[in-house]
N, C-alpha and C positions, 0 to 999 in steps of 0.2 A: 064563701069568700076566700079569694087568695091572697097571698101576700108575694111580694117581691122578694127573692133572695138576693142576701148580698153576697160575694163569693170570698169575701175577708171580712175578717171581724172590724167592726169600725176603729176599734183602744187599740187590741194589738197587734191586727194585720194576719190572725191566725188562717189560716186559710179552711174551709168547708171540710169537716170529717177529723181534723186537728186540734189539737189540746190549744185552748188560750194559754200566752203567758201566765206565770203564779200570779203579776200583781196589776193583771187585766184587770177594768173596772167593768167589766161586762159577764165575767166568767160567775157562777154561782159556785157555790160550798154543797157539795153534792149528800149533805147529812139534812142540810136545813132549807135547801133551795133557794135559799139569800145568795147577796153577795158575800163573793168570797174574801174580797178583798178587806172588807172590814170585819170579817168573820171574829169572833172570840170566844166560839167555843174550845180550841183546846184540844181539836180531834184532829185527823188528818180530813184534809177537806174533798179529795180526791183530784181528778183530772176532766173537765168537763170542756167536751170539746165544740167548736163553734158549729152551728148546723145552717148556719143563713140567713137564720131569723135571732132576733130577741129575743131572750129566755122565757118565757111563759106566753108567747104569741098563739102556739098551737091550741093550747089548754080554753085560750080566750075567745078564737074562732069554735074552737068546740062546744066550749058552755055558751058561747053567743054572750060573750062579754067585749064586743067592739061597738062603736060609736063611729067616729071617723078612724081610730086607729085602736088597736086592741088596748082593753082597761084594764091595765096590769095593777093597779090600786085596788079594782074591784075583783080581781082575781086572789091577790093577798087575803081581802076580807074575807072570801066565800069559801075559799079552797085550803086545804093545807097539802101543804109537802110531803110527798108519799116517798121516803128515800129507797125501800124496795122498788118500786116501780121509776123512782128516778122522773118524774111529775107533778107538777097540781092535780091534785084532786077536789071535787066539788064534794065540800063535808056531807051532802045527802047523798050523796055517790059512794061515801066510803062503805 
């Protein structure tokens, strides 16, 4: 399955390969893979830049977590955040 890119982030207009704004509500906390915008952990969250897609779409076509459109809910549940690899990971994967 493919998905459409878009060539700007929908929040902050970042453009493909570009850092979201800091108080993008699409950009994620590259420790926790959350957003960043509501982050409270405390850390530096990093710089995560727009790729085209929604944050965790790739991970969801991978595990085959799509319906009509990738299930970023079921991708939360199953997967955790690999902040070396910068990804969800499916916890029988790890």
């Amino acid at each position: 399955m493919s998905t459409s890119a878009e060539s700007s982030c929908p929040d902050c207009s970042a453009a493909v390969g570009h850092p979201h704004h800091k108080d993008c509500d699409v950009t994620r906390c590259l420790r926790t893979g959350l957003g960043r915008f509501g982050c409270e952990g405390g850390h530096d969250c990093g710089s995560d830049v727009w790729t085209g897609e929604w944050p965790g779409t790739q991970e969801c076509i991978e595990y085959g977590f799509v319906l009509t459109y990738p299930d970023l809910n079921r991708l939360h549940a199953e997967a955790s955040w690999d902040p070396d690899r910068g990804r969800w990971v499916k916890s029988d994967a790890d």
